[in-house]
C-alpha positions in Angstrom: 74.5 80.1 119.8 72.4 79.6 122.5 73.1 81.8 126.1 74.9 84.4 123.7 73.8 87.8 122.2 73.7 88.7 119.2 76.5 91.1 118.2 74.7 94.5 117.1 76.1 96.8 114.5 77.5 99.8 116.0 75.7 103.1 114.5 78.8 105.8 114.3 77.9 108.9 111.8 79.7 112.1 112.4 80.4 115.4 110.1 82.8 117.4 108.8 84.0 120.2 106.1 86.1 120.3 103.2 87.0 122.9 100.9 84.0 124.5 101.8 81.8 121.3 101.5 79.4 119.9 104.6 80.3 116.1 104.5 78.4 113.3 106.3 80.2 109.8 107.1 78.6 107.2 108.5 79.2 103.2 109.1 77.6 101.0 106.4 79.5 97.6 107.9 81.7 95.9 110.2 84.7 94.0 109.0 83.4 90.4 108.2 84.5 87.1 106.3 82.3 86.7 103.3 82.1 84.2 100.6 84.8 85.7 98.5 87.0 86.3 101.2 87.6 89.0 103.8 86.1 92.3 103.9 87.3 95.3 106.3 85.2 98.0 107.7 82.9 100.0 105.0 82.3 104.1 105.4 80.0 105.9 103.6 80.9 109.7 102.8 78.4 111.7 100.9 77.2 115.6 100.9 75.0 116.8 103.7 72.8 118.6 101.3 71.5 117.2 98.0 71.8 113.8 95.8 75.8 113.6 94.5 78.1 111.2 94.5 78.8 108.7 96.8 82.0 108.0 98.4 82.5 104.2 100.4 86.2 103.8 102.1 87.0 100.3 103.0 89.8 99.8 105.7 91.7 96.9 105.0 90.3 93.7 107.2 93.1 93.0 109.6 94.4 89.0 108.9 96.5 88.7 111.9 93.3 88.2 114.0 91.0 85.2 113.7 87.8 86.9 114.5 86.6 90.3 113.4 87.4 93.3 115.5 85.6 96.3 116.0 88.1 99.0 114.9 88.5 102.4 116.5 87.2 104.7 114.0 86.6 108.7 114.5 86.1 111.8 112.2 89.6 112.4 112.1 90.7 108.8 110.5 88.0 109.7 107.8 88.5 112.5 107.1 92.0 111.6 105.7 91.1 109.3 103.9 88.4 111.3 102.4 91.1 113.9 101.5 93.2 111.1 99.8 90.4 110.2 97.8 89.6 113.6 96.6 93.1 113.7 95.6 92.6 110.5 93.9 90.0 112.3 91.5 87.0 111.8 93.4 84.5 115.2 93.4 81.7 114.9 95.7 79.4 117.3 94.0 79.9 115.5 90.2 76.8 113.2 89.2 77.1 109.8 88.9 77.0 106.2 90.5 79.2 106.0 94.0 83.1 105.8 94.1 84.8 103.0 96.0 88.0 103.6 97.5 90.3 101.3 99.5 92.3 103.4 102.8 96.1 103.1 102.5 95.6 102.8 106.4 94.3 100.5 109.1 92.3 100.9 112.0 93.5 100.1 115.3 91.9 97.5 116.8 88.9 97.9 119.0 88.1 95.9 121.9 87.3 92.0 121.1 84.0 90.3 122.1 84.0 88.7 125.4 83.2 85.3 123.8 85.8 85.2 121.2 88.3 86.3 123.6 88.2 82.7 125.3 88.9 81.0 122.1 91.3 83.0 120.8 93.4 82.8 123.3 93.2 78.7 123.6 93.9 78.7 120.1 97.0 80.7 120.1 98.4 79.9 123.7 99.5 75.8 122.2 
């Protein structure tokens, strides 16, 4: 790729409270095409204080789009999803190896790279 940079990964962390509990999120991966097939935007939600267990959401990867997006994600949209999971059965201050936990929601859609919006639009204007 030459003349073009290198997409960086965005570093978004934020925190909030629960129930009482001082929760940290913070983004572990853009959405992405991998070899066993698409995979959407990856949080990590964990305890502000101490070694527990680990929480990743994963926003389902949006297939109407060719290219990955960079979704609009704030404390708010994690949050809920955080409380869904905790509702699920999920207990941030039980021991264990992390939970995984798919959002019943997805993201709205961020603003495109400039050099994918060229294609993208060639390929879906014929």
């Amino acid at each position: 790729m030459h003349g073009q940079k290198k997409r960086r990964k965005r570093s978004l962390s934020s925190e909030f409270e629960i129930d009482g509990l001082h929760l940290v999120w913070e983004l572990v991966s853009e959405p992405q095409w991998t070899t066993h097939g698409p995979k959407g935007l990856c949080v990590s939600v964990r305890l502000a204080q101490g070694a527990h267990r680990e929480l990743t959401i994963e926003y389902p990867y949006d297939r109407a789009t060719f290219f990955p997006q960079r979704p609009k994600l704030s404390a708010a949209i994690v949050e809920t999803e955080t409380r869904a999971a905790m509702a699920q059965g999920w207990n941030p201050e039980s021991r264990g190896r992390g939970v995984y936990f798919m959002a019943t929601t997805a993201l709205e859609l961020g603003q495109q790279p400039a050099g994918n919006a060229i294609l993208q639009s060639v390929r879906y204007s014929q």
